[in-house]
N, C-alpha and C positions, 0 to 999 in steps of 0.2 A: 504494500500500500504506500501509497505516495504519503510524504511529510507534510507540515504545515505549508512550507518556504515553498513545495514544488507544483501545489494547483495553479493551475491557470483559470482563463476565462471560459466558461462554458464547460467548465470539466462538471460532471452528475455523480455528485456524493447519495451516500443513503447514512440517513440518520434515525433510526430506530423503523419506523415503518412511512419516513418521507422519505422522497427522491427530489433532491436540491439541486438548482441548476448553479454552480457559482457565478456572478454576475459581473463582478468590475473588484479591484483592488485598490483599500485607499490605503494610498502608502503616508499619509500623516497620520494618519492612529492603527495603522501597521494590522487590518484586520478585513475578511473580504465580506463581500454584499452575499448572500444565496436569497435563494428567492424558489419554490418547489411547492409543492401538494402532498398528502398521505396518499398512498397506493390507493386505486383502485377510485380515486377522486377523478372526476375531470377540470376544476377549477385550481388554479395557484392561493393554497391559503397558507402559507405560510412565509414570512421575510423576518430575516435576522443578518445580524451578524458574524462571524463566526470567527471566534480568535483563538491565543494561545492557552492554555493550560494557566500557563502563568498569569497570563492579564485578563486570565476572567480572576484566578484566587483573589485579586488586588481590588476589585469592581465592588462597590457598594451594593445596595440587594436591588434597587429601580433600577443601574445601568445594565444589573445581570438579565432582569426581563428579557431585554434585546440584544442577549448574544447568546450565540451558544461557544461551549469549548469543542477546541479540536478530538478529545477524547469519548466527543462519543459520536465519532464520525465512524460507523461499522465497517464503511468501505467507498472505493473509488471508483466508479463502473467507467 
């Protein structure tokens, strides 16, 4: 499975039973856009951000709403 540092744009993570499109990389707060549905959805209901391990532990509990960590990315299809 690919690292944090090695997704690009448009790579399709699965996070527990979404399927996440990754979207754009902001390289000022070092963390990328996804954007995806749960399986079996046909609408996008799901947008976060998606960072390191480390800087979500650092994130107060309102900015954790809007990210997820890289750890519970199950896979990179």
């Amino acid at each position: 499975m690919k690292k944090f540092n090695e997704l690009n744009e448009n790579d399709i993570i699965k996070i527990e039973n979404y399927v996440l499109r990754v979207i754009k990389y902001n390289n000022e707060k070092n963390r990328y856009v996804v954007r995806g549905r749960k399986e079996n959805n046909e609408f996008d209901t799901f947008l976060s951000y998606l960072v390191t391990d480390e800087e979500y532990e650092k994130m107060d509990a309102v900015t954790r709403m809007y990210c997820t960590p890289f750890s519970k990315v199950s896979e990179v299809l």
